[in-house]
C-alpha positions as a printed NumPy array, in Angstrom:
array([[-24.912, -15.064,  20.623],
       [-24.254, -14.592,  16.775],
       [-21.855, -11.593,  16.409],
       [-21.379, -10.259,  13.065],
       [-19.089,  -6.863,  12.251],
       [-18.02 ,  -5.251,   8.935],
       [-14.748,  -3.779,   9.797],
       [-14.507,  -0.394,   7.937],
       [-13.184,  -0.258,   4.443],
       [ -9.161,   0.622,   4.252],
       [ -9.039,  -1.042,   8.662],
       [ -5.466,  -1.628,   7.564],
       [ -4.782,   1.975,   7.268],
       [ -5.63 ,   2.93 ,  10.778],
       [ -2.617,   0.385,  12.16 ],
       [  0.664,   1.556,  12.151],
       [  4.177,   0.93 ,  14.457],
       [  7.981,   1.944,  14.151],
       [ 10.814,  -0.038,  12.581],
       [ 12.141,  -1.708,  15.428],
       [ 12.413,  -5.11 ,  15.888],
       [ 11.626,  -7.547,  19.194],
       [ 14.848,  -9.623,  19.222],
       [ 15.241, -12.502,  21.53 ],
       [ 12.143, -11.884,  23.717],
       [  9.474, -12.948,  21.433],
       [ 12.137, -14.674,  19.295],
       [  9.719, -18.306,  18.569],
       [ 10.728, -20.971,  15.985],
       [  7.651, -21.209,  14.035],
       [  8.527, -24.529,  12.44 ],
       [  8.402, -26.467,  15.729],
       [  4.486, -25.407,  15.512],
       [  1.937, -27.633,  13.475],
       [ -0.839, -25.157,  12.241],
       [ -2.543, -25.091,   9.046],
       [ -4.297, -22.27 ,   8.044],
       [ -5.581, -22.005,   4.531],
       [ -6.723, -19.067,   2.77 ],
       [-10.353, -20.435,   1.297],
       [-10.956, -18.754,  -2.678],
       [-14.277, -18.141,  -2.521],
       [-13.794, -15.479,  -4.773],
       [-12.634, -18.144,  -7.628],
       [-14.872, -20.494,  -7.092],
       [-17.874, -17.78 ,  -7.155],
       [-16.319, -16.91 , -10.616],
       [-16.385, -19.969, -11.914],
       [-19.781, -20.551, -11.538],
       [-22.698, -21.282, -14.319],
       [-24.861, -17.937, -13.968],
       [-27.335, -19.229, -16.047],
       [-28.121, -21.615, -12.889],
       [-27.496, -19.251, -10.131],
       [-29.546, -21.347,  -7.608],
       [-27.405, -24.465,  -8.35 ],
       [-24.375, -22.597,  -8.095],
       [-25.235, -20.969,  -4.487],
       [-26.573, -24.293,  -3.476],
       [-22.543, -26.099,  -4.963],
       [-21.08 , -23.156,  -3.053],
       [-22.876, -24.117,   0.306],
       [-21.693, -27.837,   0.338],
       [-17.896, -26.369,  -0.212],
       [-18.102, -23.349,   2.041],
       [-21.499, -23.999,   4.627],
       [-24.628, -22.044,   4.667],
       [-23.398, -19.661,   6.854],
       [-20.355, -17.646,   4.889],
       [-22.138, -18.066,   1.637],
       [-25.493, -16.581,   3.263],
       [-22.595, -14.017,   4.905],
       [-21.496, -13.187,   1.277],
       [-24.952, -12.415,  -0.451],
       [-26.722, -11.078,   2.065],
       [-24.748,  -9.537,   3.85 ],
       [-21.49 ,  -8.51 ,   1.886],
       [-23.357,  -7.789,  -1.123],
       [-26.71 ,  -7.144,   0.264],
       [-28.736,  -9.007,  -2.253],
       [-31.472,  -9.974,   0.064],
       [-33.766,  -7.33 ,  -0.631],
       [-36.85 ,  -9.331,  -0.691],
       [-37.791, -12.738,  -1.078],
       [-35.652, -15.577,  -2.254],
       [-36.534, -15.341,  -6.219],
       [-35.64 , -11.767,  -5.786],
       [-32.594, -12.767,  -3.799],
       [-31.786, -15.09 ,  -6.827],
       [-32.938, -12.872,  -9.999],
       [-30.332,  -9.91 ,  -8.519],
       [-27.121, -12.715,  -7.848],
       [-27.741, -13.292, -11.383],
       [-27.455,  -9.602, -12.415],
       [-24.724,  -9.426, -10.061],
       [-22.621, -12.205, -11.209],
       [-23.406, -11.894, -14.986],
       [-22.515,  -8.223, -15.053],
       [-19.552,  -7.34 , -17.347],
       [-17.681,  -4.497, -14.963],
       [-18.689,  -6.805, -12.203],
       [-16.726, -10.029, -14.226],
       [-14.141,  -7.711, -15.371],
       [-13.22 ,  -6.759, -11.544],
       [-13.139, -11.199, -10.82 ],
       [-10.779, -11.576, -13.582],
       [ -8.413,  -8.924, -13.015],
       [ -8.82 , -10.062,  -9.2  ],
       [ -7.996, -13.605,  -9.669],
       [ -5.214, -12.537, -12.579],
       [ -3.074, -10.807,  -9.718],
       [ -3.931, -13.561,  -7.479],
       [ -3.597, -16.463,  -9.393],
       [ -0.506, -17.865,  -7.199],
       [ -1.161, -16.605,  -3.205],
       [  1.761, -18.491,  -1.83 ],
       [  3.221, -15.861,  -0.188],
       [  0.237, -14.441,   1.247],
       [ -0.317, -17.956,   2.803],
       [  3.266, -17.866,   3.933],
       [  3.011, -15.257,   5.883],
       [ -0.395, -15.929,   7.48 ],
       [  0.571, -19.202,   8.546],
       [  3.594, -18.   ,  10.19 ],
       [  1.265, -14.999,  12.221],
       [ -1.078, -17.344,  13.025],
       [  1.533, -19.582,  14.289],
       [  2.955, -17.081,  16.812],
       [ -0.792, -15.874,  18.184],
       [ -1.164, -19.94 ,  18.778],
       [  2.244, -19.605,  21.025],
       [  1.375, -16.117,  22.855],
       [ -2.23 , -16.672,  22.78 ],
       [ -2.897, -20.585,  22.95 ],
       [ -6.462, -20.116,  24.32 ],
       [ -7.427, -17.539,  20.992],
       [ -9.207, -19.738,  18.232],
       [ -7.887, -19.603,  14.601],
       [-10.414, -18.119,  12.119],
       [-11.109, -19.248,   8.761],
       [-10.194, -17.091,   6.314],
       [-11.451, -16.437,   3.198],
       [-10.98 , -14.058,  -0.025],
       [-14.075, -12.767,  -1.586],
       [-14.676,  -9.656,  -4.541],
       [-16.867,  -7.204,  -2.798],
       [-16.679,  -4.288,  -5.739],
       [-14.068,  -2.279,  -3.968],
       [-17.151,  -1.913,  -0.638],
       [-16.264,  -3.105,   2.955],
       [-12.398,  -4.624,   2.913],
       [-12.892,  -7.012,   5.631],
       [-15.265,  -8.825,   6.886],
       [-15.892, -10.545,  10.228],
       [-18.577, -12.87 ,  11.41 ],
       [-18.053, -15.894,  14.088],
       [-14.94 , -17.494,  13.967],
       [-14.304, -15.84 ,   9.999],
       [-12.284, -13.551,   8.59 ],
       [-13.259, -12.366,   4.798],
       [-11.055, -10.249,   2.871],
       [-11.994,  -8.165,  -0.586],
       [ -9.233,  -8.933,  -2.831],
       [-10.414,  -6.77 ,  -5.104],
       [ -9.103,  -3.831,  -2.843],
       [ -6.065,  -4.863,  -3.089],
       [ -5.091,  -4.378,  -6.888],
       [ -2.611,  -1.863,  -6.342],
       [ -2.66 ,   2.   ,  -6.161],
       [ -2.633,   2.658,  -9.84 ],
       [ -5.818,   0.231, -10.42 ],
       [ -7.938,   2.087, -12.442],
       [-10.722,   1.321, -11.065],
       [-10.437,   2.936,  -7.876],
       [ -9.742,   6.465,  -9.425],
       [-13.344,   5.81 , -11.043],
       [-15.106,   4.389,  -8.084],
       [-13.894,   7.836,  -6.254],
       [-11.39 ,   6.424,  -3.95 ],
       [ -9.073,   8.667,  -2.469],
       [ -5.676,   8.936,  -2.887],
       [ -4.18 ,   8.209,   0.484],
       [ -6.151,   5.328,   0.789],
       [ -5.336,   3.966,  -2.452],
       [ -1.321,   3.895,  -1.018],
       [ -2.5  ,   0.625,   0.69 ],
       [ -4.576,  -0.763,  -1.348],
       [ -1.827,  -3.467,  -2.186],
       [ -0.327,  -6.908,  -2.341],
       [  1.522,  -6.235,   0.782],
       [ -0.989,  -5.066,   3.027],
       [ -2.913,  -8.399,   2.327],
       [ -1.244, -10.752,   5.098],
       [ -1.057,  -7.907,   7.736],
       [ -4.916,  -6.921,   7.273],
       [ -5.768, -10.589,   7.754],
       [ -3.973, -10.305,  11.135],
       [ -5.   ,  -7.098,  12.166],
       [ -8.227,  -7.91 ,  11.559],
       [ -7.85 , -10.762,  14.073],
       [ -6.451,  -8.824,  16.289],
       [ -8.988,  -5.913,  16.572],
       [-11.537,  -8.917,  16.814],
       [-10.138, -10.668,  19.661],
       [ -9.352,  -7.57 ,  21.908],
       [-12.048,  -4.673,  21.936],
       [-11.056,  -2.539,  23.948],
       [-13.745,  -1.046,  26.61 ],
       [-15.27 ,   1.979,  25.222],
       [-13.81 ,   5.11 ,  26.2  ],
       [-14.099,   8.597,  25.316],
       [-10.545,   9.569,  26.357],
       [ -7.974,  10.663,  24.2  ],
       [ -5.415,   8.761,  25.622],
       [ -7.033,   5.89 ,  26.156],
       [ -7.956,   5.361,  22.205],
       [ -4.342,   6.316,  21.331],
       [ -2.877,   3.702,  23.656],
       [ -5.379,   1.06 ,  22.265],
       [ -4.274,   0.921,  19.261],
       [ -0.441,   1.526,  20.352],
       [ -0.976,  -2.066,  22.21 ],
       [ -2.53 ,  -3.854,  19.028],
       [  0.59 ,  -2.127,  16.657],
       [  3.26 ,  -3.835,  19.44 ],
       [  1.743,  -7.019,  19.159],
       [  1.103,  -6.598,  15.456],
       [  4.9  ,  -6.538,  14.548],
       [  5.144,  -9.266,  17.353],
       [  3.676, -11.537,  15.277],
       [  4.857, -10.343,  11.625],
       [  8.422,  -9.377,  12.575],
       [  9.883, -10.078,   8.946],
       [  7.355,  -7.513,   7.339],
       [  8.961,  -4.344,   6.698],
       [  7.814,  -1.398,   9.292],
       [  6.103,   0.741,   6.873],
       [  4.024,  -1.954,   4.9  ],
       [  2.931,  -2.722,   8.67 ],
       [  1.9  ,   1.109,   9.23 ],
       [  0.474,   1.716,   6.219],
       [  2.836,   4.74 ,   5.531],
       [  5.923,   5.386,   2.759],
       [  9.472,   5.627,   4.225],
       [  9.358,   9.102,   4.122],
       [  6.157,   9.511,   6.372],
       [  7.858,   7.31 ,   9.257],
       [ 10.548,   9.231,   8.899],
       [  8.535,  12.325,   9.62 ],
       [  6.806,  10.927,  12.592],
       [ 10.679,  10.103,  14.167],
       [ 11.535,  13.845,  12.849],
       [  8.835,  15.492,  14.931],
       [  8.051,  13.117,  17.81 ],
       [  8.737,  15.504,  20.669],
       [  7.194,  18.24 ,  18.722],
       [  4.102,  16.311,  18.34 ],
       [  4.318,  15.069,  22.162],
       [  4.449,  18.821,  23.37 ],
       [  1.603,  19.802,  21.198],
       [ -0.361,  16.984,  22.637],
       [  0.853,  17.888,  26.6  ],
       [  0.875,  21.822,  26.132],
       [ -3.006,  22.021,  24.232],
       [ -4.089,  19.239,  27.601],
       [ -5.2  ,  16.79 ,  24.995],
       [ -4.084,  13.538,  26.67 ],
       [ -6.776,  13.268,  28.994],
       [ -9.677,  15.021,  26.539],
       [-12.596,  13.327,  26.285],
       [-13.065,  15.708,  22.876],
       [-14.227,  12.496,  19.985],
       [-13.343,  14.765,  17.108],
       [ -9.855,  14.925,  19.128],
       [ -9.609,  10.949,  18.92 ],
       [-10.564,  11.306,  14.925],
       [ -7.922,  13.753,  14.115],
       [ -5.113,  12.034,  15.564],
       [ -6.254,   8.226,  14.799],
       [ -8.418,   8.253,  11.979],
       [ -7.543,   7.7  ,   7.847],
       [ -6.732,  11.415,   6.491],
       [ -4.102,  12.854,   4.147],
       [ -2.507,  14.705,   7.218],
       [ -3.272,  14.796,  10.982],
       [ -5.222,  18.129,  11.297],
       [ -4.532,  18.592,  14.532],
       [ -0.836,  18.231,  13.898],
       [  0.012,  19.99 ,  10.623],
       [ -0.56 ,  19.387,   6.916],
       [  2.744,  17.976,   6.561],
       [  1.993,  15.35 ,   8.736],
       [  0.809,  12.01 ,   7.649],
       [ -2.561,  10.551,   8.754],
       [ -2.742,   8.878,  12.392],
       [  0.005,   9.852,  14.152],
       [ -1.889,   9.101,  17.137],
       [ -1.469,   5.815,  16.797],
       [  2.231,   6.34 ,  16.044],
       [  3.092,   8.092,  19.401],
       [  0.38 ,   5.331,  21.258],
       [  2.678,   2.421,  19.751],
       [  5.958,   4.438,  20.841],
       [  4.459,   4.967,  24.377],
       [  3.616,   1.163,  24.394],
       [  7.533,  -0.356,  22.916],
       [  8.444,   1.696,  25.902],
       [  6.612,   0.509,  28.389],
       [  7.427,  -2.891,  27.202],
       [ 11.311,  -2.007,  27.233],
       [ 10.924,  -1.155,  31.113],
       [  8.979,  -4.163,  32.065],
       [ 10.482,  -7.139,  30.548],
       [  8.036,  -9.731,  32.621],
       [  4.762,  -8.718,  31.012],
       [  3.192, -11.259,  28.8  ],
       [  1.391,  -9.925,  25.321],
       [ -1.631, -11.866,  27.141],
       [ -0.839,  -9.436,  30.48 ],
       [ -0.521,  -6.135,  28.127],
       [ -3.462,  -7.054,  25.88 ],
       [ -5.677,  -7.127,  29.084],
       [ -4.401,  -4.137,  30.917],
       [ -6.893,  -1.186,  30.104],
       [ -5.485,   1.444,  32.915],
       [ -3.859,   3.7  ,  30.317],
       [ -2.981,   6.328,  32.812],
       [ -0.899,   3.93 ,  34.77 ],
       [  0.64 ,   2.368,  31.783],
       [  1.581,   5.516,  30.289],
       [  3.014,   6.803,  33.903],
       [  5.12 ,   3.441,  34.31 ],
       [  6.342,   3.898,  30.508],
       [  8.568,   6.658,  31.156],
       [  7.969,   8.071,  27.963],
       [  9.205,  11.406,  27.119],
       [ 10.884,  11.808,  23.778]])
């Protein structure tokens, strides 16, 4: 069955994990795996295009990309479908012709003329989920310019990113288009590789729906562990999401935090605004304090997870990826800060 998802704008803000680093146990030596995986421009070969002849250029982009990510892109991304296929056709023109439209391509492709890096580190990710998951298929990935609307995209067996929300945090354009400012923090170079992966990751292992508390917090803590599993060179708070000094808060007041959680019996609420406070993009964690940065739900999850990890050295990422009894996993963590 065709499955196709728009992960919400800003996804890599709602991932976060602690500065440690897995030594020795999920040490693996990268260059002893052959694995390509390119980073497809889409979004510079869209510019490039004659819009005077937008149906020859959609038709040139299908024989480089397929029918199915550029159909993705308009229809989809953009949502220029409304209507028939001369009406599809007459608003890709307006679309691609449009000066703030071109203006938002060029400063996109100026920051990302050279993506070496980016590549680098994808490469290298990908390489390790080949090793701990060797039965996971590697996506295609792609960059695309979305005009600053849903930051990553996901459709069978792709993974689209909008590079044009990552132009930094002093962009201009994002203080016009209304974007907040503690989403605009990651709206950055760095965040690039780890959204790619994240977005892979979030893909590959739904959890089971559940309404409980404790169960969404340890959820994400699992995808965080394996997170800076794979990327264990990136620096711990370009992984979260958050500035030095908000991880430094979070070590500050973790038993605080885990009292308020165990004395208000939140851990086993099945309360959704409960989930949203603690896990969800905001300048602080309501339920927490203002001083608190957003998420920190996902914080203590990943802390309860390291743990459990620490105490049993035998489980596989494959073993804790598919282990959905929370309760247990949080008794057997011994976690108590």
């Amino acid at each position: 069955m065709h499955r196709y998802k728009l992960l919400i704008p800003f996804i890599c803000a709602i991932l976060v994990l602690t500065g440690c680093k897995h030594h020795g146990r999920f040490d693996v030596d990268v260059d002893k795996i052959s694995l390509n995986v390119p980073i497809h421009r889409f979004d510079k070969d869209l510019y490039a295009q004659d819009t005077t002849h937008v149906k020859e250029a959609i038709e040139s982009l299908k024989q480089k990309y397929g029918s199915a990510y550029v159909d993705l892109y308009f229809s989809k991304i953009m949502q220029l479908n409304k209507g028939d296929n001369d009406q599809m056709l007459a608003l890709s023109k307006m679309f691609l012709k449009d000066t703030v439209v071109r203006g938002v391509f060029r400063e996109s492709l100026r920051q990302y003329a050279d993506i070496s890096d980016i590549q680098a580190k994808v490469t290298d990710a990908f390489k390790r989920i080949h090793y701990f998951f060797p039965d996971k298929k590697i996506p295609q990935l792609y960059l695309h310019v979305s005009m600053f609307n849903q930051s990553l995209v996901v459709d069978e067996n792709i993974i689209s990113l909008s590079v044009d929300n990552y132009l930094g945090e002093k962009y201009y354009g994002y203080q016009k288009a209304g974007v907040y400012d503690y989403l605009r923090y990651n709206m950055r170079r760095e965040k690039v590789a780890p959204d790619f992966v994240t977005a892979f990751l979030m893909t590959e292992f739904q959890q089971p729906y559940s309404d409980k508390f404790l169960d969404n917090m340890l959820s994400r803590g699992k995808i965080m562990f394996v997170l800076s599993v794979l990327m264990p060179n990136e620096q711990p708070d370009v992984l979260m999401g958050y500035t030095k000094a908000q991880m430094q808060w979070c070590k500050d007041n973790e038993k605080s935090m885990w009292l308020n959680i165990m004395d208000n019996r939140q851990l086993f609420s099945s309360d959704p605004m409960l989930s949203t406070a603690y896990l969800n993009d905001a300048p602080f964690t309501s339920a927490v304090s203002q001083e608190s940065p957003g998420r920190v739900g996902i914080w203590i999850g990943w802390q309860v997870i390291k743990q459990y990890m620490d105490r049993h050295t035998k489980v596989t990422l494959p073993e804790l990826m598919a282990n959905n009894n929370y309760q247990e996993i949080l008794e057997q963590s011994g976690y108590k800060p």
